[in-house]
Every structure is written in structure tokens, then in C-alpha cells.
C-alpha positions in Angstrom: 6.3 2.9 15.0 7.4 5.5 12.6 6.6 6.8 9.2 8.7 5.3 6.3 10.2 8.1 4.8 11.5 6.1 1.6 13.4 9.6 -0.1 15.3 10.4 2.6 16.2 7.0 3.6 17.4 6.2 0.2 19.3 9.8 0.4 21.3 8.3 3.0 22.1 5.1 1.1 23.5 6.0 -2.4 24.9 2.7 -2.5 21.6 0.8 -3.0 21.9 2.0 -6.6 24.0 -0.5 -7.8 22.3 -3.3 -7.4 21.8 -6.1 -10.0 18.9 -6.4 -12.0 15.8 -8.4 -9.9 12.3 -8.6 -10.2 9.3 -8.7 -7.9 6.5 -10.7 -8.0 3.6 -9.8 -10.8 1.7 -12.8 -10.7 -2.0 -12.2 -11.2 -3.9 -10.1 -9.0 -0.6 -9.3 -7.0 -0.9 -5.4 -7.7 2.9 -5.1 -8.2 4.7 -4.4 -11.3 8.1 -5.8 -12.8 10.9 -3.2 -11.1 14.3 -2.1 -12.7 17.3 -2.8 -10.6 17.1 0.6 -8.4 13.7 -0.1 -7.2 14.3 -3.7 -6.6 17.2 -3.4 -4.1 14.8 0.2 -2.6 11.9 -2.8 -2.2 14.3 -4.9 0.1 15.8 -2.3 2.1 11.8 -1.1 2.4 11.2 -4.6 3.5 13.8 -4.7 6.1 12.0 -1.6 7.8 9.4 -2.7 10.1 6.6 -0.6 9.6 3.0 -1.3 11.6 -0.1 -1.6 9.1 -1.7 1.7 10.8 1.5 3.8 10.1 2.0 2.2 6.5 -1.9 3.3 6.2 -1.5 7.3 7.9 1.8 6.9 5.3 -0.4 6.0 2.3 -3.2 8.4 3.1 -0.9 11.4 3.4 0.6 11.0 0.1 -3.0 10.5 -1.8 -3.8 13.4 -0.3 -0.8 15.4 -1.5 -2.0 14.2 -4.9 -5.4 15.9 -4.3 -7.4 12.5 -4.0 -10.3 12.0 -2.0 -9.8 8.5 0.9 -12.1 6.8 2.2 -11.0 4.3 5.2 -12.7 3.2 8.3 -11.1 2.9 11.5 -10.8 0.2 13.7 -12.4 0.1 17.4 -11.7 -2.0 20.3 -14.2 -3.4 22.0 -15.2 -3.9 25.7 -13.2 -7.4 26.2 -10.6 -5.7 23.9 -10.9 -7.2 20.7 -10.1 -5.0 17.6 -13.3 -4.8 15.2 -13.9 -2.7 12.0 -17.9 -2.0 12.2 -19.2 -3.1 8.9 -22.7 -4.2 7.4 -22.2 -6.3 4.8 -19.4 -9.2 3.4 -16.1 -8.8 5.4 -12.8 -8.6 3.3 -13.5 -5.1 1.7 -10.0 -3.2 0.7 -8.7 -0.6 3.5 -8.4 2.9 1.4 -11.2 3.8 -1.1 -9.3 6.6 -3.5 -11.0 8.7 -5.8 -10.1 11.6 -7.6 -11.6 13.5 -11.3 -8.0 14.7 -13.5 -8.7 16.2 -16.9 -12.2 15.4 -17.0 -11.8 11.3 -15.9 -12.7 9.7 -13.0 -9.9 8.1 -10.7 -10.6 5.3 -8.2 -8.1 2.9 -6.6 -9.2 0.3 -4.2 -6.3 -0.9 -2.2 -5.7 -3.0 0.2 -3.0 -2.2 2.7 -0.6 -5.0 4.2 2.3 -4.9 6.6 5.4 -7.2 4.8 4.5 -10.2 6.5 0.6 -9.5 6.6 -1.8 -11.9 5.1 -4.3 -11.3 2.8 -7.1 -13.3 3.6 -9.5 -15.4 1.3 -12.3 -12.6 1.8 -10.0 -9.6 1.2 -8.6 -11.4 -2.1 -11.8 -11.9 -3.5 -12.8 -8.4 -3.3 -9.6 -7.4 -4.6 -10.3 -9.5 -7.7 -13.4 -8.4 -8.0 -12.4 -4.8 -7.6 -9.4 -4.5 -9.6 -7.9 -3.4 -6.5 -4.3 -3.7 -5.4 -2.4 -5.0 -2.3 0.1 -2.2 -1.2 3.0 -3.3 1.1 5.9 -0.5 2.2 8.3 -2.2 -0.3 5.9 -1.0 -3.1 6.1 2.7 -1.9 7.8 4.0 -5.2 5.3 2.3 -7.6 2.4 3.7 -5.8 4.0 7.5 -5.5 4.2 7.0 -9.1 0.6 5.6 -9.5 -0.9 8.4 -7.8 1.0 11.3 -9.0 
């Protein structure tokens, strides 16, 4: 699959501007903010682009690092039978991208998990979040996190 470039897509669709006013969902612990009619109807034509968990990540990763933040991530292995694994030693569930960064003398860090639209969040990875204060990222969120990490 390929990147998501949200600005030029929405470049090429002026009229997903003038769209009514809808919300998304910020229910507890959800990571998503209440959106103003532009970035509602940009969250549903992000949604209607497929985009693979490991590109959404590279896609995620990039920008933080535009915004001079430090990631941490592990990568996933396959293993001799061919089952995909992530190598850990400890409770399973913990968030995808670890991002730090120090801006006018204050410490940064976002944990966040990253999901596909239709991905599930699983009990583990929920509790970790909550824990945390970490956020689940999905594509249709891509203009609220450019705006968080800026």
C-alpha cells in the first residue's frame, strides 16, 4: 500500500469543504477530539482510503520526525512457521510509537497507539493506553495529530 498524503489529496477535492457540521467520537480514552465540519468530511474521505497499519506507522514516523521528535517503535519479525511476533519481555499491549521531544525547556512524550480503520484495539493495548495517557491514531485522525505534533 501507499502513503496517505492527506494535503494533496484534499488539494484535489475542494469540494469536501462544504460539508455539514459532524462530530467524531470523544468518548473517554478514545484520543480524538470534537472536529469542525472541514475535518469531519477530511476524516471520512481518510477513512475511505485503505491504508495498511505499517504504512499508516512509516506515515506517522515521518511526520514526528519532521517535527524534530525522537520515536521509538519496534518492529515486527516473522518467525520460522511464519507467524508475525513483536519480541518483547514484559506485559503485551504496549502502544506502537514512543514520542519524545524537549521545546522551550519542557519535556514532550506521546504514547500512541497506531490502528488501521477497522483495527482493533485489544483489552491489553487499552489498558496501557489508559494507563499511559496515550492515544489511538487511525488515518482519519491525520490532521489532529499534524496539529498535535507541530
Amino acid at each position: 500500500m501507499r502513503d496517505f498524503d492527506a494535503d494533496k489529496y484534499y488539494a484535489e477535492h475542494p469540494d469536501l469543504d462544504k460539508a455539514q457540521r459532524r462530530t467524531g467520537d470523544s468518548g473517554p480514552g478514545s484520543g480524538n477530539l470534537p472536529v469542525s465540519p472541514v475535518k469531519a468530511t477530511k476524516r471520512e474521505a481518510q477513512a475511505s482510503v485503505k491504508v495498511s497499519e505499517e504504512d499508516w506507522q512509516r506515515t506517522v514516523i515521518d511526520l514526528a520526525k519532521v517535527y524534530g521528535w525522537k520515536v521509538h517503535s519496534e518492529r515486527h519479525a516473522r518467525t520460522k512457521d511464519g507467524r508475525w511476533m513483536t519480541p518483547i519481555q514484559g506485559d503485551a499491549g504496549f502502544p506502537d510509537l514512543v514520542l519524545v521531544r524537549c521545546r522551550d525547556g519542557q519535556r514532550q512524550i506521546i504514547f500512541a497507539e497506531l490502528k488501521s480503520e477497522e483495527g482493533r484495539v485489544s483489552s491489553e493495548q487499552r489498558e496501557w493506553l489508559d494507563l499511559l495517557g496515550g492515544c489511538l491514531w487511525r488515518p482519519s485522525d491525520y490532521e489532529r495529530i499534524k496539529e498535535r505534533i507541530r
